[in-house]
N, C-alpha and C positions, 0 to 999 in steps of 0.2 A: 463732425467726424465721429462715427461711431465704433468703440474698440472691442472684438475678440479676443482675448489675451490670454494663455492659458495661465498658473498659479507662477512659474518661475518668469515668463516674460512680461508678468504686469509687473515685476522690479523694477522696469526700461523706465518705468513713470518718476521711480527716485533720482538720477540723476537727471532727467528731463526736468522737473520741476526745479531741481536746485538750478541748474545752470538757467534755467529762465528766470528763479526771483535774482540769482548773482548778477545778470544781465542787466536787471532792473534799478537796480543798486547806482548812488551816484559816481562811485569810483569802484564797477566791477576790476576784479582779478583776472574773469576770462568774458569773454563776448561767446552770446550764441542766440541768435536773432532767431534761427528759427524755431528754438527750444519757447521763445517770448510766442509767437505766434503757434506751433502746435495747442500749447499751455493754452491760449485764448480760445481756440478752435473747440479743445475738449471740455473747457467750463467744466471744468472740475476742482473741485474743492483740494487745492494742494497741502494743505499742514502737515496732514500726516505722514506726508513723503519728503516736505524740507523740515526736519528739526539740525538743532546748532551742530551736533558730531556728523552726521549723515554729509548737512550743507561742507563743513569744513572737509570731510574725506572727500568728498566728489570735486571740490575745485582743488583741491591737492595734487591726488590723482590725474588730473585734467592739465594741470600745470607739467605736472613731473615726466607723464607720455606725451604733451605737445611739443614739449623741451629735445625729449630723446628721439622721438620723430623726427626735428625737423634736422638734430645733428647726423642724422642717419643719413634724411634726402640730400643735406648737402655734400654728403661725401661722395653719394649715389643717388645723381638725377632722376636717374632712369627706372628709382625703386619700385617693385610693385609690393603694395599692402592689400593684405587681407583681415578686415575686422569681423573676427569670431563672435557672434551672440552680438549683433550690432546694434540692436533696440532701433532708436530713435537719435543714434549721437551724428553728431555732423563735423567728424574729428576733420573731414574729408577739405573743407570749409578752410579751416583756420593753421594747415599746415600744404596746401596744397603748391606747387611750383612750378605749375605747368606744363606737367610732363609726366611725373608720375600714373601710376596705374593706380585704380582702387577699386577694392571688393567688398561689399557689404554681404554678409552671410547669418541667414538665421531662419529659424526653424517658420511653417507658411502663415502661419497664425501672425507671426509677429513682422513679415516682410510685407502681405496684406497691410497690415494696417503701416508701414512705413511705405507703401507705393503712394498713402492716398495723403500721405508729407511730405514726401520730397519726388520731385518732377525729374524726371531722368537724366542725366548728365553726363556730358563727352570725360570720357574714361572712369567711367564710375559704373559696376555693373553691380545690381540686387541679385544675390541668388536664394532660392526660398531651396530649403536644406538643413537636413541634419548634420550636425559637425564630426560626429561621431560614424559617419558612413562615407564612402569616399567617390560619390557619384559625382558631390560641387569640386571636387578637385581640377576633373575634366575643366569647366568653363575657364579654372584660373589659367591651367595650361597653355590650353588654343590660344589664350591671347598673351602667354609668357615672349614667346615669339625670339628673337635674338635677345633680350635682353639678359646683361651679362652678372646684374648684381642678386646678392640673396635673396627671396624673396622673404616679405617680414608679413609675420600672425601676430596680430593683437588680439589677446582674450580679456577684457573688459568685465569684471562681475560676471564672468561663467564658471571658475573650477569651483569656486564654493559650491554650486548646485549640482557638480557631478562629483562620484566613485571617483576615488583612487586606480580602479578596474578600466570604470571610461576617461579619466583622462590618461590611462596609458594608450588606451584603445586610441584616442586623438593623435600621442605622440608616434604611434608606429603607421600610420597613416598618415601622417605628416611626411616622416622618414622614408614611407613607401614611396607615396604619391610627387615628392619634392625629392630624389635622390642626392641631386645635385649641393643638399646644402638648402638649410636658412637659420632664419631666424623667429626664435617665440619669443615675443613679451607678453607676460600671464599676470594680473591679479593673484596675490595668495592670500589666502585667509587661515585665521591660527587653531589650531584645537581648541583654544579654550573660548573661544566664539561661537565655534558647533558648541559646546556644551549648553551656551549662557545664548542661544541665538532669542528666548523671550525674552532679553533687556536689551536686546537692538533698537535702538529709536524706530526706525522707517519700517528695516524690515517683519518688525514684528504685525504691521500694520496690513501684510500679506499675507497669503496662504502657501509662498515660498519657504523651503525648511533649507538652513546649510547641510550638506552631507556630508563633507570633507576640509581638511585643515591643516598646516601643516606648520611643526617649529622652524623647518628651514626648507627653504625653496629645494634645497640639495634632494631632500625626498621624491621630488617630482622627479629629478634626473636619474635617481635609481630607478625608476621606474622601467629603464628600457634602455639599453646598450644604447651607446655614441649619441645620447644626449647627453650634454655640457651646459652646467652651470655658469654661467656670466658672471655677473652680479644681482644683486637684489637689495633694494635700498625701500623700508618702511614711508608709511604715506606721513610718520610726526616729522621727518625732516624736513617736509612741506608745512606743513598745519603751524609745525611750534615760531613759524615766523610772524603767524599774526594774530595773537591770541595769548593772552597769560591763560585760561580754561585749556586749550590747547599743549602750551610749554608744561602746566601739572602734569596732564594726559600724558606726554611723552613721559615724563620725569617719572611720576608714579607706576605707570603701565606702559613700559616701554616693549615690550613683546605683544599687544592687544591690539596694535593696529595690522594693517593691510599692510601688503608688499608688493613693490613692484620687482620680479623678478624676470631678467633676459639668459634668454637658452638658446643654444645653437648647435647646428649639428652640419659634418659634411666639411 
């Protein structure tokens, strides 16, 4: 397999890599088989994209949205999800119920190289797409069809790489295109991480820069009338369970980690 990637989608490779050495592990946290076999395929040399903080956020992360997913789908069979800036993850895989709807969305560079990964599959549709334009809206629509629950946005390692400008640009295109009401779960990343982003373990190892960061998920909800902030729970509430390096990290820098933050509108 041969990859095209521009500077912010060759990031897809840092959680891809982790969750395939986790997988490889005698007692992984999370399973993800196909992350084991892309990994193979690309014969590339992963270190520099699993070190121990990167490895521990990504099955954190991984634990903590498979968790809130699948309490979502059980309340609401019929959910349809849409993964924003999808990479190469296969959330699709390991919370699916049968029923559900799913949307992989991301920009052509980086759905090319996920066509020639994953084989197409009944309710799962790829759309190659800017997030920030609201043309991939259309395809989710057509097939929203009677379905009576919110529909859910998962943004995965994208707002760090946009404006404050485009992820509002996101949310009032969300709000356009979705009237009715949903749901965002966003990754947040903190100011003092754009500042410090040359001591990132992985990402420094890319030609990806953070542009944006926030103290509190709240910021993102100013951003634009009748988005509401949920909750938002850091990725050390995960991490500090298996790891003394981890438990400092929370303890010493307990505002340096990621956020998992849910918004709703409608």
């Amino acid at each position: 397999m041969e990859l095209q990637l521009g500077d912010v989608q060759t990031t897809a490779l840092i959680p891809l890599a982790v969750k395939a050495s986790e997988t490889l592990r005698s007692a992984p946290r999370i399973r993800d088989d196909k992350a084991v076999e892309i990994i193979k395929h690309l014969n590339i040399d992963t270190k520099q994209y699993d070190k121990f903080m990167s490895h521990e956020g990504v099955i954190a992360r991984t634990i903590m949205l498979d968790r809130q997913l699948k309490g979502i789908i059980k309340k609401h069979p019929d959910t349809v999800i849409v993964n924003i800036g999808a990479g190469f993850d296969n959330r699709f895989s390991r919370v699916d119920n049968g029923k559900l709807l799913w949307f992989d969305l991301d920009l052509p560079d980086a759905i090319a190289a996920r066509r020639k990964a994953f084989k197409e599959r009944e309710r799962v549709t790829m759309i190659a797409g800017n997030a920030l334009e609201k043309a991939w809206c259309d395809v989710v629509n057509e097939k929203l069809g009677e379905r009576e629950s919110k529909p859910v946005f998962i943004a995965e390692g994208l707002f760090m790489y946009l404006t404050l400008e485009q992820i509002k640009t996101l949310l009032e295109n969300l709000k356009e295109c979705f009237p009715k009401g949903g749901i965002l779960i966003a990754e947040q990343n903190n100011k003092m991480m754009v500042k410090n982003e040359k001591y990132h373990d992985t990402v420094k190892s890319t030609k990806a820069h953070f542009v944006s960061g926030t103290d509190s998920a709240q910021e993102i909800a100013d951003l634009t009338d009748g988005i509401r902030l949920i909750e938002e729970h850091s990725f050390n509430e995960e991490m500090k369970k298996y790891s003394i390096r981890a438990k400092l990290f929370a303890l010493l820098l307990p505002n340096m980690n990621d956020r998992w933050a849910t918004f709703e509108w409608g």
